[in-house]
C-alpha positions in Angstrom: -11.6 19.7 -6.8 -8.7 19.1 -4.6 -5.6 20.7 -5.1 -4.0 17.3 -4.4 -5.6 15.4 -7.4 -4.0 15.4 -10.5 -4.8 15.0 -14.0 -3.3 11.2 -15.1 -1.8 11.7 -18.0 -0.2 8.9 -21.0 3.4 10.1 -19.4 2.1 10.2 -15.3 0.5 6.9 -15.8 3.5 5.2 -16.8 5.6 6.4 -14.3 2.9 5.3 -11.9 2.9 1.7 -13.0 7.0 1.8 -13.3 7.4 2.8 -9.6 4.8 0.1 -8.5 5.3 -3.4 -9.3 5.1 -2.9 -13.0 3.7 -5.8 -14.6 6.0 -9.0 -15.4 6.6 -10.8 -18.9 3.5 -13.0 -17.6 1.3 -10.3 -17.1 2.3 -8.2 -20.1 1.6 -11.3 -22.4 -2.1 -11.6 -21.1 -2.7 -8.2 -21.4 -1.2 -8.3 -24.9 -3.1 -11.4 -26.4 -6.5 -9.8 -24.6 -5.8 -6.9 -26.7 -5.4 -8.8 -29.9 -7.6 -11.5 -29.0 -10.8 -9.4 -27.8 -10.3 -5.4 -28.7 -13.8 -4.9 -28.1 -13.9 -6.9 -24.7 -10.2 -5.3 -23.2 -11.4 -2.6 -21.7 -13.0 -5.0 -18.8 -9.4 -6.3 -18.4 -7.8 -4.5 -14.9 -5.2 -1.5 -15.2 -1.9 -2.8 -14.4 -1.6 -0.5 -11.4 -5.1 -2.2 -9.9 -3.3 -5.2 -10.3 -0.1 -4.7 -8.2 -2.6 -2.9 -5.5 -4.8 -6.5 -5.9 -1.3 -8.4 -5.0 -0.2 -5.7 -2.7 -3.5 -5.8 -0.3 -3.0 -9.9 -1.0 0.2 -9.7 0.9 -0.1 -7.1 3.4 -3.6 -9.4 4.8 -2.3 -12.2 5.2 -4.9 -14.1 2.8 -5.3 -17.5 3.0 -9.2 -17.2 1.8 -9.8 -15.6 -1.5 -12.8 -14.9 -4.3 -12.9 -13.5 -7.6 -16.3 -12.4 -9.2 -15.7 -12.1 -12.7 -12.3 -13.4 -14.0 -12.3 -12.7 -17.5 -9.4 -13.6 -19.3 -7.5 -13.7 -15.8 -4.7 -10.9 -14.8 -7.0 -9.7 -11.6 -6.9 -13.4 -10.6 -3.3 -13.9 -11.0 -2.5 -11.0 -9.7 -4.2 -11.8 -6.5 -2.9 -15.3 -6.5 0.6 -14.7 -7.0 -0.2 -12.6 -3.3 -1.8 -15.6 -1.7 0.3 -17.0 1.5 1.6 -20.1 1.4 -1.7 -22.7 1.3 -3.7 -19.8 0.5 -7.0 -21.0 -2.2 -8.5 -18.2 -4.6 -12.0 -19.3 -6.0 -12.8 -17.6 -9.2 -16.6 -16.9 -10.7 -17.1 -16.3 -14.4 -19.9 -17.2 -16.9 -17.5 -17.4 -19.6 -15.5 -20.5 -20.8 -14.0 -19.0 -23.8 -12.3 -16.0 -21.7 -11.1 -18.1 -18.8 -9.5 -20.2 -21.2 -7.0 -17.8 -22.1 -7.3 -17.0 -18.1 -5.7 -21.4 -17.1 -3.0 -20.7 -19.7 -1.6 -17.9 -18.2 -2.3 -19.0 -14.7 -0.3 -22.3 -15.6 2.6 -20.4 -17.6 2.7 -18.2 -14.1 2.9 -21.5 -11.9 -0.2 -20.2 -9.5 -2.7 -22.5 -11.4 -2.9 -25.1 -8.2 -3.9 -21.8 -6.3 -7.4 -21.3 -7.9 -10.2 -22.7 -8.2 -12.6 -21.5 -11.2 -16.1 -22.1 -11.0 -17.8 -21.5 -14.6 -21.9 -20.2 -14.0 -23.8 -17.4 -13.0 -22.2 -16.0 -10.0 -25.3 -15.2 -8.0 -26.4 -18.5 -8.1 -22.5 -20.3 -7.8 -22.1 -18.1 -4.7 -24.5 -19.6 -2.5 -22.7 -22.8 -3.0 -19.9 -21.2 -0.6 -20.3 -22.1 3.0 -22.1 -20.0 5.0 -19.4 -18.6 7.4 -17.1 -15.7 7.9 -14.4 -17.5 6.1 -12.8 -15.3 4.0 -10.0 -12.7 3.7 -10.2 -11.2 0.8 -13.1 -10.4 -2.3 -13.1 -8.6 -5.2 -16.2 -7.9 -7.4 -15.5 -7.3 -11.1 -18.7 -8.3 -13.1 -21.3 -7.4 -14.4 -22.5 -4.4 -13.1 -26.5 -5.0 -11.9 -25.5 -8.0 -10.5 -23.3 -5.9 -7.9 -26.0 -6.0 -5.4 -26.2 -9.6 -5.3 -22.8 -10.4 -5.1 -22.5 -7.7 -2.6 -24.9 -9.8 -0.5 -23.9 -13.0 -0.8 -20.3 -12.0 0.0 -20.6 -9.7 3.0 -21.5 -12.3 5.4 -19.4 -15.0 4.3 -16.5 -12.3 5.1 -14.2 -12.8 8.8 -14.0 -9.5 10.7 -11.3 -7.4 9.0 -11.6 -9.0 5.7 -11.8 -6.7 2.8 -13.9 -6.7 -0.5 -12.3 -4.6 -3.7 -15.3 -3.7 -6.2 -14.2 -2.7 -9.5 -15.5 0.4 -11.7 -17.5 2.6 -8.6 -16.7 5.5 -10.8 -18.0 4.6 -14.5 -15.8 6.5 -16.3 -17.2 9.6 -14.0 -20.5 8.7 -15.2 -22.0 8.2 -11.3 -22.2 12.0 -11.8 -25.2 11.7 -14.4 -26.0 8.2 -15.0 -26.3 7.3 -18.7 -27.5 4.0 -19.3 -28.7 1.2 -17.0 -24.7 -0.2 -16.2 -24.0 3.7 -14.5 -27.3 4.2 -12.9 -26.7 0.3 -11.3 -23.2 1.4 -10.3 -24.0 4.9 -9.0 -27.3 3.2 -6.4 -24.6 0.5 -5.1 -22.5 3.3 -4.3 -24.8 4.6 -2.3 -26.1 1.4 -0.4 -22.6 -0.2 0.8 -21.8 3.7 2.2 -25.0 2.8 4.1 -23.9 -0.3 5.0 -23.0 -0.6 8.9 -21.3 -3.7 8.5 -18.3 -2.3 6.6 -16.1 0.9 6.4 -15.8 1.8 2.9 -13.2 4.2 0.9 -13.1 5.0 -2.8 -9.6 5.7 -4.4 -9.4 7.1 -8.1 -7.5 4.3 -9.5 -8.4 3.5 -13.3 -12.4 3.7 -13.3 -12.9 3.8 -9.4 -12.0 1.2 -7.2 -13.7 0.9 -3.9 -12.4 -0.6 -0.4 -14.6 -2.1 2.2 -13.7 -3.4 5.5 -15.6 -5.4 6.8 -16.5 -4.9 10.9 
């Protein structure tokens, strides 16, 4: 181990999310009624620290051209919308109608709704309705986790030079290590194909369950 990483504990975390953007009334409401709302489904909600690095990397690229795989009940998505420039279109993919309910509520109470687009299906097949073009800026992949692959495909091309694609839980709780059920072995296999990806440079930072950063060439 390095002696640079440290353990996160209850007290490190907060001060980690205090000294970062810490979330807003908005944000802490969402997360909040998720709780109450779906305690067995929360955990798939994003760490409030991923979110202020989604709005961070929103801002610092300039993006006009955005997509969200897997929205859930929505803070990932207003996170990344609230970073949008001015003009700037985020196009959200979700199977679920009950969970990006709660997702326009909050989008609307946050004034970003007229930002995003939400396109309820499966995403591998919703995708392919995207034009065909190196388009976008920015891509973040949050889903289910077999489909990883497929979104991974369908987004890579579509990307401009430079653009950059977040994906979501690379480190499964540090289960990669010694896969345990299908979800980790999925998640520990698309590890290793984007690092063998030539089209992108990839990094993975320890934030919450693993977050990886690819750029794309």
């Amino acid at each position: 181990m390095s002696t640079k990483t440290l353990p996160l504990t209850p007290e490190l975390h907060a001060y980690v999310v205090a000294h970062g953007a810490a979330p807003d009334d908005v944000m802490r409401d969402l997360a909040e009624e998720t709780r109450a709302a779906l305690p067995a489904e929360a955990r798939m909600q994003v760490a409030p620290e991923q979110a202020a690095l989604l709005t961070f990397l929103t801002r610092a690229l300039g993006v006009r051209q955005a997509v969200e795989v897997g929205t859930f009940t929505g803070l990932s998505a207003l996170a990344i919308a609230r970073g949008l420039t001015e003009g700037g279109r985020l196009t959200c993919f979700d199977i679920s109608e009950e969970y990006t309910g709660i997702a326009r509520r909050y989008w609307e109470r946050a004034g970003v709704q007229e930002r995003i687009e939400l396109r309820v299906g499966p995403a591998g097949d919703t995708l392919r309705e995207l034009p065909y073009e190196r388009h976008l800026d920015l891509a973040f992949i949050d889903a289910d986790k077999v489909g990883y692959p497929v979104y991974w495909a369908e987004l890579v091309p579509r990307m401009r030079p430079g653009g950059l694609i977040a994906v979501d839980n690379t480190l499964r709780g540090g289960r990669v290590l010694a896969p345990q059920d299908a979800d980790d072995r999925a998640i520990a296999a698309f590890n290793d194909e984007i690092m063998a990806d030539v089209r992108v440079d990839v990094v993975m930072l320890p934030i919450a369950d693993g977050v990886t950063l690819a750029r794309v060439r």
